[in-house]
PyMOL Python script that loads the backbone (N, CA, C, O; Angstrom):
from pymol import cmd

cmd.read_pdbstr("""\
ATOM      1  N   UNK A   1      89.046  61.496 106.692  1.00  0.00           N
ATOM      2  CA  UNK A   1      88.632  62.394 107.762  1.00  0.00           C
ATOM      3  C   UNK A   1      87.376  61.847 108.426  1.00  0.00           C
ATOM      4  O   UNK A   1      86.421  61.281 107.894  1.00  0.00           O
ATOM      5  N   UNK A   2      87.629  62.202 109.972  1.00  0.00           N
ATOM      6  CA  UNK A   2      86.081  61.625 110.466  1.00  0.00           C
ATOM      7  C   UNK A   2      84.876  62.692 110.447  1.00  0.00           C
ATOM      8  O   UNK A   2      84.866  63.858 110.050  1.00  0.00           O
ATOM      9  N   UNK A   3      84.230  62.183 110.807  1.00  0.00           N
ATOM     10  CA  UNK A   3      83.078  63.531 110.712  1.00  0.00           C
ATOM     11  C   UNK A   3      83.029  64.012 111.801  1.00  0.00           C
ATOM     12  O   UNK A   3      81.888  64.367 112.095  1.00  0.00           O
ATOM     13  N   UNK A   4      83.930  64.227 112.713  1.00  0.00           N
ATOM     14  CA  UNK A   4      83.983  64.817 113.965  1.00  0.00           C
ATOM     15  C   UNK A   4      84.916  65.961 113.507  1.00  0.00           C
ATOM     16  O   UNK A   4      84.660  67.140 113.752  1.00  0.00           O
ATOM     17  N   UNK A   5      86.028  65.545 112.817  1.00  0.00           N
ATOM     18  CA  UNK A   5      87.344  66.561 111.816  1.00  0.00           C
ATOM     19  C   UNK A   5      86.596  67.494 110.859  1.00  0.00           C
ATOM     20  O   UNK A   5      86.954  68.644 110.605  1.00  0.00           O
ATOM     21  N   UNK A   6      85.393  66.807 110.297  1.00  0.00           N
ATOM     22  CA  UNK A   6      84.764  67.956 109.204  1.00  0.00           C
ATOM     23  C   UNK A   6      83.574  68.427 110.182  1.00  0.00           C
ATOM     24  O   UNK A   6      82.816  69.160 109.547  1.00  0.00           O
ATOM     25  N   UNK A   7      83.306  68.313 111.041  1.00  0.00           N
ATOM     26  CA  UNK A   7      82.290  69.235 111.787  1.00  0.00           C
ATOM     27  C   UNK A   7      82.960  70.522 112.553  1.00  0.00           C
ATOM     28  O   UNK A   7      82.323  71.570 112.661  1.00  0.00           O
ATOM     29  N   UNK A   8      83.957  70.411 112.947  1.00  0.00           N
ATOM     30  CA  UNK A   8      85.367  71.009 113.180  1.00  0.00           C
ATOM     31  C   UNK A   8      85.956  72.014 112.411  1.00  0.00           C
ATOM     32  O   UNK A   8      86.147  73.166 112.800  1.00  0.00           O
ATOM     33  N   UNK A   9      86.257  71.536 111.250  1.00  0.00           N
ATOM     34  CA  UNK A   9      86.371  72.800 110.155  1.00  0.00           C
ATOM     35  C   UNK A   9      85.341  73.518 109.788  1.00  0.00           C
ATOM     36  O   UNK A   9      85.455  74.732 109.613  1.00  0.00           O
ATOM     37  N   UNK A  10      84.077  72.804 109.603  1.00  0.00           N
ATOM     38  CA  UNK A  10      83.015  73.682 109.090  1.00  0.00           C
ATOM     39  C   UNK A  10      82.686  74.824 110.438  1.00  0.00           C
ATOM     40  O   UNK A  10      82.070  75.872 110.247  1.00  0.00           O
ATOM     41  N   UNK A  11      83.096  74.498 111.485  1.00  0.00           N
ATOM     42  CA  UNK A  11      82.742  75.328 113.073  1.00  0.00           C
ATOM     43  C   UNK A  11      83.945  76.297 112.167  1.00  0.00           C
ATOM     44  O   UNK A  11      83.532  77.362 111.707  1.00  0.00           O
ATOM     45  N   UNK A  12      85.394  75.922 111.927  1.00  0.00           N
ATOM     46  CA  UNK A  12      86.020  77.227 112.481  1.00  0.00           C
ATOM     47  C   UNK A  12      86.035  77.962 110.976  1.00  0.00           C
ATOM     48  O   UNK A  12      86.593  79.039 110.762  1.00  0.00           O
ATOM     49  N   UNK A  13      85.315  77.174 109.976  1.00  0.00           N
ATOM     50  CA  UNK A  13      85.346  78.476 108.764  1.00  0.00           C
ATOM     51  C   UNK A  13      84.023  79.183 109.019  1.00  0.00           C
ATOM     52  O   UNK A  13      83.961  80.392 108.797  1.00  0.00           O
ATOM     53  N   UNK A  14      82.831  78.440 109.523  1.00  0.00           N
ATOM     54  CA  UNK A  14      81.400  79.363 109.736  1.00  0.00           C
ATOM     55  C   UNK A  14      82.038  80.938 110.665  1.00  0.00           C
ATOM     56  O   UNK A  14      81.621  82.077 110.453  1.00  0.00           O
ATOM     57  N   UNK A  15      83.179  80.527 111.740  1.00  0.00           N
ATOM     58  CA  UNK A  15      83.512  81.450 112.421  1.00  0.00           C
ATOM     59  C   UNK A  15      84.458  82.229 112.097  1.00  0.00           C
ATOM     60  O   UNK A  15      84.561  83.216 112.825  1.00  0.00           O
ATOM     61  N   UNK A  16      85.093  82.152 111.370  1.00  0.00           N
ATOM     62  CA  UNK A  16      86.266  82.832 110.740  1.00  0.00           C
ATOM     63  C   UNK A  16      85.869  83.231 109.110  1.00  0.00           C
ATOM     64  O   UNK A  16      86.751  83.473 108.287  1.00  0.00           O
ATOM     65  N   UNK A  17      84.343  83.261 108.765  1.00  0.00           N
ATOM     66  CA  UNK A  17      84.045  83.596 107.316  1.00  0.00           C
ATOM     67  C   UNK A  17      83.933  85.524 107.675  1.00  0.00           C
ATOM     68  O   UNK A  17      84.232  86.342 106.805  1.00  0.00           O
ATOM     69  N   UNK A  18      83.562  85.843 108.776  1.00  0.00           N
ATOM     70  CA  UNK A  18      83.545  87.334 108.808  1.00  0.00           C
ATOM     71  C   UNK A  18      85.154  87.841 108.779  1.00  0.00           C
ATOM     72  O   UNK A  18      85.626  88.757 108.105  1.00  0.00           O
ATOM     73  N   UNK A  19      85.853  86.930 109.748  1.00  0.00           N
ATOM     74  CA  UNK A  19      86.945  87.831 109.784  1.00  0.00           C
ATOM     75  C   UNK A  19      87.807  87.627 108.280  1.00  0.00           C
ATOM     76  O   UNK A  19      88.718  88.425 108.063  1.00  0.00           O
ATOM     77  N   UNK A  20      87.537  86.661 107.355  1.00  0.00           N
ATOM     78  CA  UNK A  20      88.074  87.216 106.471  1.00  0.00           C
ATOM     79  C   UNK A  20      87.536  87.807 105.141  1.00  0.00           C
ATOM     80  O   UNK A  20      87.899  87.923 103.971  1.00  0.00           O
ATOM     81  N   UNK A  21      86.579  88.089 105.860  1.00  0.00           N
ATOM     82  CA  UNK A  21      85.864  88.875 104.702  1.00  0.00           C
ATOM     83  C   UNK A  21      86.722  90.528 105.079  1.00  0.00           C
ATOM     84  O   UNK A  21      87.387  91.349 104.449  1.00  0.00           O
ATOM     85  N   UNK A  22      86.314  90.389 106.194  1.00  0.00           N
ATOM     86  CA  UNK A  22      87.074  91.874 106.859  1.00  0.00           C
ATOM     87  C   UNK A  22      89.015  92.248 106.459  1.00  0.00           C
ATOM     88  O   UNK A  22      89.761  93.196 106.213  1.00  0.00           O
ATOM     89  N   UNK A  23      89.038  90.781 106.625  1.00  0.00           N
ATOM     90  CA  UNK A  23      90.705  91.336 105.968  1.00  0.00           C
ATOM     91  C   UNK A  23      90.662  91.407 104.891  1.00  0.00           C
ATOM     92  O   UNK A  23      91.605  92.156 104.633  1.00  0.00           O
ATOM     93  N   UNK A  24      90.070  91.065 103.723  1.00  0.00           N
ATOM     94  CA  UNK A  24      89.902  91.187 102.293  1.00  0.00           C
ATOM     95  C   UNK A  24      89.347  92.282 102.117  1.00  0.00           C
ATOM     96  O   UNK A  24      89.660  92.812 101.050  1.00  0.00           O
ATOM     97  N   UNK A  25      88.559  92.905 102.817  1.00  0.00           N
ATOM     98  CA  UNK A  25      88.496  94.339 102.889  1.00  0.00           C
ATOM     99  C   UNK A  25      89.638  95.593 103.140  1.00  0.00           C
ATOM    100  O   UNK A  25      89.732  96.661 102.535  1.00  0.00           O
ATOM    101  N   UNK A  26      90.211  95.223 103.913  1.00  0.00           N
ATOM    102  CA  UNK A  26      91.401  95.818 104.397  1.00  0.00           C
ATOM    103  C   UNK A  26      92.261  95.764 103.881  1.00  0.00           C
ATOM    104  O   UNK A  26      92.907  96.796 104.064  1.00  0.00           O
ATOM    105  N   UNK A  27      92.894  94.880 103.051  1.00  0.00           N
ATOM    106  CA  UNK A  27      93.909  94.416 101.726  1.00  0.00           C
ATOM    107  C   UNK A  27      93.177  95.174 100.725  1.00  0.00           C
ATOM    108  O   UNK A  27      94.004  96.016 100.376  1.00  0.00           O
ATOM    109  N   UNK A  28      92.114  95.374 100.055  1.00  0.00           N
ATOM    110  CA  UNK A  28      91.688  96.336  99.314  1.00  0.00           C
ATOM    111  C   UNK A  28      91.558  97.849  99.561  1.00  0.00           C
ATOM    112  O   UNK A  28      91.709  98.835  98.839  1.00  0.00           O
ATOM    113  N   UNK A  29      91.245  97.678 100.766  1.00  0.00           N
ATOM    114  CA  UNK A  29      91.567  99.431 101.018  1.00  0.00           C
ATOM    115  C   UNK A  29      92.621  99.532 101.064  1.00  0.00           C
ATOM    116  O   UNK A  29      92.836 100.688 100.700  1.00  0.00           O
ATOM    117  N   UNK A  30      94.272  98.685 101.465  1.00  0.00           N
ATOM    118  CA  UNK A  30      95.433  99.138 101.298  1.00  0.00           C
ATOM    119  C   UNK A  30      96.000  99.059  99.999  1.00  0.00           C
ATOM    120  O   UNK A  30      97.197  99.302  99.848  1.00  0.00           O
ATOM    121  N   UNK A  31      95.150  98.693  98.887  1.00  0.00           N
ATOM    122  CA  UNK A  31      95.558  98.554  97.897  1.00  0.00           C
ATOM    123  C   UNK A  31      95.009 100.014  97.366  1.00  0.00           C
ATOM    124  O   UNK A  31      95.877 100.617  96.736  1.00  0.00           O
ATOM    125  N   UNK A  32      94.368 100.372  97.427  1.00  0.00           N
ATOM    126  CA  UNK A  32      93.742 101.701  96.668  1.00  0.00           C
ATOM    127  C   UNK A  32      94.567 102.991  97.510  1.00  0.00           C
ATOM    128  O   UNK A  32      94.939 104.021  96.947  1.00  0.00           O
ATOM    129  N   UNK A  33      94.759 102.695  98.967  1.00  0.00           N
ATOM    130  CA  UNK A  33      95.013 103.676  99.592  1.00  0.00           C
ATOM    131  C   UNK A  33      96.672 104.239  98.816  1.00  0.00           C
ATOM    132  O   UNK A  33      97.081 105.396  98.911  1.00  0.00           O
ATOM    133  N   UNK A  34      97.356 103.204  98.142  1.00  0.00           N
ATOM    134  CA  UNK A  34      98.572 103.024  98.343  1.00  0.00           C
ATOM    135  C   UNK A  34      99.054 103.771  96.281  1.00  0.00           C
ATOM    136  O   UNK A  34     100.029 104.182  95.652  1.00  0.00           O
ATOM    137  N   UNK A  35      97.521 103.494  96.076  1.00  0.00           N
ATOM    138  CA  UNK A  35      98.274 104.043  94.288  1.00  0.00           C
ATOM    139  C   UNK A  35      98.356 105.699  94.249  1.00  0.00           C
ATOM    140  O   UNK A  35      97.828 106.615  94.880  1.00  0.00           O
ATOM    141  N   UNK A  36      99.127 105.604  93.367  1.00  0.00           N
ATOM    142  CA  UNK A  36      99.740 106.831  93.167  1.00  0.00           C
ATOM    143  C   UNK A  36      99.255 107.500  91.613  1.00  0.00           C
ATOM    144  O   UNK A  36      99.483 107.085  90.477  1.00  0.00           O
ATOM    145  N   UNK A  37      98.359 108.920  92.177  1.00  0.00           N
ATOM    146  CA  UNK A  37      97.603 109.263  91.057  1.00  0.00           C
ATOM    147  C   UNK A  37      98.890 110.138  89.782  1.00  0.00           C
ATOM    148  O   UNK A  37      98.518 110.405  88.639  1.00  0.00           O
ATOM    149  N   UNK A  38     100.041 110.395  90.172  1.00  0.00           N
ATOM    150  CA  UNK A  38     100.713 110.937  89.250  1.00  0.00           C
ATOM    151  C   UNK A  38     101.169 109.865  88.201  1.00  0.00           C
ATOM    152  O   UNK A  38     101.063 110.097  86.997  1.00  0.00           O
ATOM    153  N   UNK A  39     101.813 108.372  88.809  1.00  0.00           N
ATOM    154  CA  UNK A  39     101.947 107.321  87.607  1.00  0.00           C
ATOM    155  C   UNK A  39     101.078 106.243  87.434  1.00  0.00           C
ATOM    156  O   UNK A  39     101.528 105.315  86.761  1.00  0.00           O
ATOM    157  N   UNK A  40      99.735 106.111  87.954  1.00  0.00           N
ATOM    158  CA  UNK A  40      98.770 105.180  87.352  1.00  0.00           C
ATOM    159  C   UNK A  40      97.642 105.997  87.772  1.00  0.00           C
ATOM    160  O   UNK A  40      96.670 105.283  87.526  1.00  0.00           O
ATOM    161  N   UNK A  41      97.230 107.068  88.256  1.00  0.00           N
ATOM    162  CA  UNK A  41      95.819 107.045  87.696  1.00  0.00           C
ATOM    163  C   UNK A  41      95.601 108.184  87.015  1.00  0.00           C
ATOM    164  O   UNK A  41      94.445 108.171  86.593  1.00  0.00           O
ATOM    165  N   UNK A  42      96.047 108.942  86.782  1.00  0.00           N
ATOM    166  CA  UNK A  42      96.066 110.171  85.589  1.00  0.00           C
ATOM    167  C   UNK A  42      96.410 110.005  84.125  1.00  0.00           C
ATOM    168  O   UNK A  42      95.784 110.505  83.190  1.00  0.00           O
ATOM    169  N   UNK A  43      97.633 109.134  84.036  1.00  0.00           N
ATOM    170  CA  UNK A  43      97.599 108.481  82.502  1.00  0.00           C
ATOM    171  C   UNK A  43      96.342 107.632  82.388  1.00  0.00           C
ATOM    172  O   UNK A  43      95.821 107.744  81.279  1.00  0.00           O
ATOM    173  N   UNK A  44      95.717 106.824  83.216  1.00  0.00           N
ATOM    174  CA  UNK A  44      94.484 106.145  83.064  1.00  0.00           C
ATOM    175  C   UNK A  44      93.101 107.169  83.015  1.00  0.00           C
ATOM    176  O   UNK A  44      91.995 106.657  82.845  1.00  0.00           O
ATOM    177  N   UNK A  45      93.226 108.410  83.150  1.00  0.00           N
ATOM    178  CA  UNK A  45      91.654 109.284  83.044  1.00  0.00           C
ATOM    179  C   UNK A  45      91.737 109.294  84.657  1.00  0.00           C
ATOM    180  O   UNK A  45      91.697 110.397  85.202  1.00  0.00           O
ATOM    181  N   UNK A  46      91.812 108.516  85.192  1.00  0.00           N
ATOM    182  CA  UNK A  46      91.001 108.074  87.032  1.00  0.00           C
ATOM    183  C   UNK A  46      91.750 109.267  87.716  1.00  0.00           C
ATOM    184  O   UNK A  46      91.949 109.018  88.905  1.00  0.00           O
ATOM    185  N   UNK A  47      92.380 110.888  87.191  1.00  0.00           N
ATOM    186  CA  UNK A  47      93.190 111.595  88.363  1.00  0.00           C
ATOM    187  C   UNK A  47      91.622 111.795  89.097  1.00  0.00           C
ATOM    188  O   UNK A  47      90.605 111.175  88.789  1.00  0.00           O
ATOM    189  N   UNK A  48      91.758 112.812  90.116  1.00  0.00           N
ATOM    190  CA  UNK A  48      91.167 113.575  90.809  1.00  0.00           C
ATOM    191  C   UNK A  48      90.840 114.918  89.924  1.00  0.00           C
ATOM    192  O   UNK A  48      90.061 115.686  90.489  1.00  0.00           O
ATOM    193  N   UNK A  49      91.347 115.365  88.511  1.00  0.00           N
ATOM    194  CA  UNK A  49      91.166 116.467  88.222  1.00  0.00           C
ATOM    195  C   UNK A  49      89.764 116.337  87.210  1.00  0.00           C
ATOM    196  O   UNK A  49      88.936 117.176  86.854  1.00  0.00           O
ATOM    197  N   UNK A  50      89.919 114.863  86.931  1.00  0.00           N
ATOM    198  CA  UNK A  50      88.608 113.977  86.306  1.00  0.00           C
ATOM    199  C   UNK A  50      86.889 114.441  87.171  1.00  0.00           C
ATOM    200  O   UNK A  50      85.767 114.807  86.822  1.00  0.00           O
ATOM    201  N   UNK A  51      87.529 114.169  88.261  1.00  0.00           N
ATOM    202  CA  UNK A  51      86.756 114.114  88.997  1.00  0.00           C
ATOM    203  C   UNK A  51      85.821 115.481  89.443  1.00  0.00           C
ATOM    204  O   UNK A  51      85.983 116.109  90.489  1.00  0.00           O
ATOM    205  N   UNK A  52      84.945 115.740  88.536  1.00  0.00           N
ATOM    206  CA  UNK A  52      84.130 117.474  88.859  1.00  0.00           C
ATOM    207  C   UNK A  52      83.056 117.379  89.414  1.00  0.00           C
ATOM    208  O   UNK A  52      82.703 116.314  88.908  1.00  0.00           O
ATOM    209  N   UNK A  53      82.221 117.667  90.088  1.00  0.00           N
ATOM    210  CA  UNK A  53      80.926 117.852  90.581  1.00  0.00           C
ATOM    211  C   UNK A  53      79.648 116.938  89.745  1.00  0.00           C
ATOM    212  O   UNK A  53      78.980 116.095  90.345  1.00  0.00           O
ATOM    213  N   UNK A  54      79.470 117.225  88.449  1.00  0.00           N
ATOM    214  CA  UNK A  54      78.827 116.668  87.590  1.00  0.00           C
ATOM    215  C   UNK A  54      79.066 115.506  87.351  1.00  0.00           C
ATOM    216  O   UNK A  54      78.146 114.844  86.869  1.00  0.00           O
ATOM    217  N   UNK A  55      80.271 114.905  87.581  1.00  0.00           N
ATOM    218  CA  UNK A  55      80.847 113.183  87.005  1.00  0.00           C
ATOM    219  C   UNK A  55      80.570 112.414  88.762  1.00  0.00           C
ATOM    220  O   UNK A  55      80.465 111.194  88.896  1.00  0.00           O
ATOM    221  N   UNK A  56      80.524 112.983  89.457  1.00  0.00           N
ATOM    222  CA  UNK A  56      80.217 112.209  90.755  1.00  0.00           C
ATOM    223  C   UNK A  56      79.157 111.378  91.071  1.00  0.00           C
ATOM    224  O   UNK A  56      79.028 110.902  92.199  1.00  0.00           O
ATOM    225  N   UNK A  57      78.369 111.163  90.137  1.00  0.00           N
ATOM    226  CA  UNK A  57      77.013 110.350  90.155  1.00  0.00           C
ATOM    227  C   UNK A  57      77.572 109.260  89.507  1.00  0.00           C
ATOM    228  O   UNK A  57      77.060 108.174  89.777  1.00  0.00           O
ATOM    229  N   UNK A  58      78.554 109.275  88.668  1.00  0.00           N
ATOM    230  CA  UNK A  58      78.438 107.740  87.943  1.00  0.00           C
ATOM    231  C   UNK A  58      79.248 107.126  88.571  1.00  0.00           C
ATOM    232  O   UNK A  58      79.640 107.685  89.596  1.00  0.00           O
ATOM    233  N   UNK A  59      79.911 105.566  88.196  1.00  0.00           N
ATOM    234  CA  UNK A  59      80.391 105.204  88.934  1.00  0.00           C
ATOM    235  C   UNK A  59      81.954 105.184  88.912  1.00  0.00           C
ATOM    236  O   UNK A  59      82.639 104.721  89.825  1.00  0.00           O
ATOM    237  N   UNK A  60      82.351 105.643  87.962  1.00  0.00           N
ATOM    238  CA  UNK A  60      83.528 105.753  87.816  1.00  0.00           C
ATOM    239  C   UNK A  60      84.081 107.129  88.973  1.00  0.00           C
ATOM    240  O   UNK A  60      84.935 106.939  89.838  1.00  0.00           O
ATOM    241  N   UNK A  61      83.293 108.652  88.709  1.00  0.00           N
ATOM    242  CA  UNK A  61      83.229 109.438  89.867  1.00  0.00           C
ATOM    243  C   UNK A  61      83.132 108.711  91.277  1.00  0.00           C
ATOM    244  O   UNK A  61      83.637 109.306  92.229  1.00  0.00           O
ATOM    245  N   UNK A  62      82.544 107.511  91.493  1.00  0.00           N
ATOM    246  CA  UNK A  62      82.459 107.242  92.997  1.00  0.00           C
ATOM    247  C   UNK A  62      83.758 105.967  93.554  1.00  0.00           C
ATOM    248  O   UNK A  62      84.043 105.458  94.638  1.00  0.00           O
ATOM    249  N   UNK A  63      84.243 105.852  92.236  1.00  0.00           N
ATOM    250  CA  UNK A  63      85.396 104.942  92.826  1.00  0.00           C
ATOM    251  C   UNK A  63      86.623 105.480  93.055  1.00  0.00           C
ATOM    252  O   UNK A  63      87.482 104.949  93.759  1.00  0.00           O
ATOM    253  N   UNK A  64      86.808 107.221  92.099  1.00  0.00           N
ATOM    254  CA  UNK A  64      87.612 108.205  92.633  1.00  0.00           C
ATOM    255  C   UNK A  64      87.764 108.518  93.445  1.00  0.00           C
ATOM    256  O   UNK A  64      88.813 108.803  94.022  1.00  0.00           O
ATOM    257  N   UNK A  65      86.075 108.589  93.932  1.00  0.00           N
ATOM    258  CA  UNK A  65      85.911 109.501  95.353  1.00  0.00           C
ATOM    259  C   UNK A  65      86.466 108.610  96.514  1.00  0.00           C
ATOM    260  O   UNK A  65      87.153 109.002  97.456  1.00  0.00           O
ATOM    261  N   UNK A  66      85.947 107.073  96.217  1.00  0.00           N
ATOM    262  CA  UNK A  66      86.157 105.904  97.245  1.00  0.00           C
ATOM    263  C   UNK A  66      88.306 105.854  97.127  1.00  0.00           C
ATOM    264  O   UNK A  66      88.924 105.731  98.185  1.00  0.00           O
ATOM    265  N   UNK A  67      88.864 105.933  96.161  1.00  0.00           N
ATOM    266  CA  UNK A  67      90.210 106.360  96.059  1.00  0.00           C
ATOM    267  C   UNK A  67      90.853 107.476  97.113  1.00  0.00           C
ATOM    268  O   UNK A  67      91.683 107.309  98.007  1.00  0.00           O
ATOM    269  N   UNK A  68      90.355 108.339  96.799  1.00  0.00           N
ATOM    270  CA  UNK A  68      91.037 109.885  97.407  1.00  0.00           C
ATOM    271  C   UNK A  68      90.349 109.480  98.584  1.00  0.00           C
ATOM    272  O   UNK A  68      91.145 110.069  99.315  1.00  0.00           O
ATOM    273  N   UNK A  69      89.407 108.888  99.530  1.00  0.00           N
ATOM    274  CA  UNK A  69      88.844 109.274 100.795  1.00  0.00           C
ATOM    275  C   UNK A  69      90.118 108.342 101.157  1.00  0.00           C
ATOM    276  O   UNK A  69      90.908 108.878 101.934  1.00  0.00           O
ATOM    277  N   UNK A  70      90.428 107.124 100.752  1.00  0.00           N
ATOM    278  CA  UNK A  70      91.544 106.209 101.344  1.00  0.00           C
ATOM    279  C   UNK A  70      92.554 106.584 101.369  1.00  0.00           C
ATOM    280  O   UNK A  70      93.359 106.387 102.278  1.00  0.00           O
ATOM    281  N   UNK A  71      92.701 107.088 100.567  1.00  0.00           N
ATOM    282  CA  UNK A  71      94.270 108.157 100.487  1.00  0.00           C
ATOM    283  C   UNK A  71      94.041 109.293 101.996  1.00  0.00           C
ATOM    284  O   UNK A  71      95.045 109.260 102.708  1.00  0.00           O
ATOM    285  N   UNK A  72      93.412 109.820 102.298  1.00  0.00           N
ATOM    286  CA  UNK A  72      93.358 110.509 102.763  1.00  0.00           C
ATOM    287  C   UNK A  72      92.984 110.547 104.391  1.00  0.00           C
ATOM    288  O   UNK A  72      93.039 111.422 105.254  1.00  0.00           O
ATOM    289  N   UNK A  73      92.462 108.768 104.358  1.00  0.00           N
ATOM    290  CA  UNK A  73      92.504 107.821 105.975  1.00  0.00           C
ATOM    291  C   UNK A  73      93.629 107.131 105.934  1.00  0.00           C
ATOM    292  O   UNK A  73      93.551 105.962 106.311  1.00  0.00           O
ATOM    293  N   UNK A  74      94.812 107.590 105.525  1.00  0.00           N
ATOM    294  CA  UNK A  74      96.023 106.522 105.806  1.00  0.00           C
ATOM    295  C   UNK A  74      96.401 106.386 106.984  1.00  0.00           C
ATOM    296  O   UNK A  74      96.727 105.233 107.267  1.00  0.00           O
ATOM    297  N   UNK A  75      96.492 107.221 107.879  1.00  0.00           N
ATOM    298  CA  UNK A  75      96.469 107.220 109.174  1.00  0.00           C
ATOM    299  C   UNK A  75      95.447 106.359 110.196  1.00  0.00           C
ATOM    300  O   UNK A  75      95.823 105.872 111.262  1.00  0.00           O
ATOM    301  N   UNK A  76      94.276 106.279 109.739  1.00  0.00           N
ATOM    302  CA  UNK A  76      93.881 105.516 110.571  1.00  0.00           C
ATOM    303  C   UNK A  76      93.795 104.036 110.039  1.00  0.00           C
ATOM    304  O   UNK A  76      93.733 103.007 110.712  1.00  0.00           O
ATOM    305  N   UNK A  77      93.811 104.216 108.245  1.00  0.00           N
ATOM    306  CA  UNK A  77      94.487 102.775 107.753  1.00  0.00           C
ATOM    307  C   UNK A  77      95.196 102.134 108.515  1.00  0.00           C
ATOM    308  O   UNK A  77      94.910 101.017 108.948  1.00  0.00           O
ATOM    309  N   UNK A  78      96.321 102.837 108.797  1.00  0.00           N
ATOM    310  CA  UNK A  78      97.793 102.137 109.375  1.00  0.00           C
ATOM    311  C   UNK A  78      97.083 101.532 111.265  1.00  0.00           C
ATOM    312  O   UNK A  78      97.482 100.508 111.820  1.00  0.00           O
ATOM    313  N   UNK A  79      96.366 102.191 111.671  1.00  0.00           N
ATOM    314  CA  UNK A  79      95.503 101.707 112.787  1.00  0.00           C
ATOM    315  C   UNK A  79      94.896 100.957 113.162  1.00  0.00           C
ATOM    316  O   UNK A  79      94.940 100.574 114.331  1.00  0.00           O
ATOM    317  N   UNK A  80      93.799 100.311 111.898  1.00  0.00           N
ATOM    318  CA  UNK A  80      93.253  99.113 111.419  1.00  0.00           C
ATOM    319  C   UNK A  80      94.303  98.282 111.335  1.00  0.00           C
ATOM    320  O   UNK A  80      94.179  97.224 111.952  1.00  0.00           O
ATOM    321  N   UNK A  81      95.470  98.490 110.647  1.00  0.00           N
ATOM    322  CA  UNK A  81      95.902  97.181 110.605  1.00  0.00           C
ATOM    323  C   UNK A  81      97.084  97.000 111.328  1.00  0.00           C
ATOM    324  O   UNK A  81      97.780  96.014 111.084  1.00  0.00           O
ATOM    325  N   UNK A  82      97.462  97.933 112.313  1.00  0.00           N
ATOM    326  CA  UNK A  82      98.146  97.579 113.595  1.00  0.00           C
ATOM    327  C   UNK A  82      97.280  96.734 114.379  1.00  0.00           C
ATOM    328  O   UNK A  82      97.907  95.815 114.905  1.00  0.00           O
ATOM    329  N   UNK A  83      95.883  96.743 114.662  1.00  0.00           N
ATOM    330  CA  UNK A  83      94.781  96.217 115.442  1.00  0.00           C
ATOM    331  C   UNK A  83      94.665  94.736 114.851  1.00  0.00           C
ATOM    332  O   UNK A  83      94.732  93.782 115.627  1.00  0.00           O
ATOM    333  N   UNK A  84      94.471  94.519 113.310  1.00  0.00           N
ATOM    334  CA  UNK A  84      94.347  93.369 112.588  1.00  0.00           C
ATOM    335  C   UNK A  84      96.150  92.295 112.903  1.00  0.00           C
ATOM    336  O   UNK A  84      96.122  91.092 113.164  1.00  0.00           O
ATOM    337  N   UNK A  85      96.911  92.757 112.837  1.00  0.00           N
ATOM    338  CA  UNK A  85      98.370  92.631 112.568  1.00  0.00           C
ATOM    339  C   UNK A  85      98.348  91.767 114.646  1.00  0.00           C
ATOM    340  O   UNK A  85      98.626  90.598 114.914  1.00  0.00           O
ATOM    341  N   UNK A  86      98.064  92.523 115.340  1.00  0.00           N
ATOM    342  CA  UNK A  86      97.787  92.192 116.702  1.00  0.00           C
ATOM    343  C   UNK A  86      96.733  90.944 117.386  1.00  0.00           C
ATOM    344  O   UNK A  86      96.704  90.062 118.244  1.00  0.00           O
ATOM    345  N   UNK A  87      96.142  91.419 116.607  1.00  0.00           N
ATOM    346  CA  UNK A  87      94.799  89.777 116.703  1.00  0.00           C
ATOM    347  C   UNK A  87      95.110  88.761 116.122  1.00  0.00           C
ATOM    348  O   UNK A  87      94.843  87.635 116.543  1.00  0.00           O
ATOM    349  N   UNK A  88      96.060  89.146 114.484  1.00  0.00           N
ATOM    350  CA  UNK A  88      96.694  87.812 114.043  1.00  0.00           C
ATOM    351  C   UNK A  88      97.471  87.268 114.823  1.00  0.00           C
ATOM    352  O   UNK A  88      97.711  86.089 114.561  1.00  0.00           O
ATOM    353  N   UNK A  89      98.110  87.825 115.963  1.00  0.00           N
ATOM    354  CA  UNK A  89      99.600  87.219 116.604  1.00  0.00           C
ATOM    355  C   UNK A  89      99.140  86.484 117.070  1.00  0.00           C
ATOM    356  O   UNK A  89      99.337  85.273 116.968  1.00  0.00           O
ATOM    357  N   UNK A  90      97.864  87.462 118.171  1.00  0.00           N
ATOM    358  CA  UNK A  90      97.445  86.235 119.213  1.00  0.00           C
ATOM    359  C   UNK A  90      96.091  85.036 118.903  1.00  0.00           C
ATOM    360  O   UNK A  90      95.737  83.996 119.458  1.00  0.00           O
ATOM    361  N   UNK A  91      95.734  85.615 118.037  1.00  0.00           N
ATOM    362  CA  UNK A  91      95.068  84.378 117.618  1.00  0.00           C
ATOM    363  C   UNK A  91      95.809  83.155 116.280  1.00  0.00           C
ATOM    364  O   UNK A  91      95.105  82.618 115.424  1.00  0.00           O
ATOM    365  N   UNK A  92      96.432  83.068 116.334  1.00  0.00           N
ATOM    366  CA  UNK A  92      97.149  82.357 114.961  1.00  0.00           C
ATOM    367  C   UNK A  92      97.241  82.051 113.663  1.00  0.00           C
ATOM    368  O   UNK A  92      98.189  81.382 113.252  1.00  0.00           O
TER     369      UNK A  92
END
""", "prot")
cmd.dss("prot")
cmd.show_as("cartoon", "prot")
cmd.util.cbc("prot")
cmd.orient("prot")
């Protein structure tokens, strides 16, 4: 490779390190948004019924909470990544 080819890549990963930080975000929120508290997170402790006023400080309470809020933006989930799904086309 010349160093004109690696000045080149290092341009388009310096520029493309946000956007995939952002889709790795978005693949994780569709991953949480998408489990289902009747067969994996209630046999695991993690339901929502776990979840009381008093347990909300630790962190296990705040990854519930971070659970059920995604569950509960699926709609605009599906929005984000109509928008993401659209920028991939046209950008490649």
């Amino acid at each position: 490779m010349t160093s004109e080819q690696i000045n080149s890549v290092l341009v388009f990963i310096e520029h493309m390190g946000l956007w995939i930080l952002l889709e790795g975000l978005l693949l994780l929120a569709n991953a949480l948004a998408i489990l289902n508290e009747d067969r994996f997170l209630a046999p695991k402790g993690w339901g929502f019924s776990e979840f009381s006023a008093s347990r909300t400080k630790t962190l296990k309470g705040q990854v519930i909470g971070l659970i059920y809020a995604l569950q509960y933006m699926r709609v605009p989930l599906i929005l984000v990544n109509s928008i993401f799904i659209v920028v991939k086309l046209f950008s490649g």
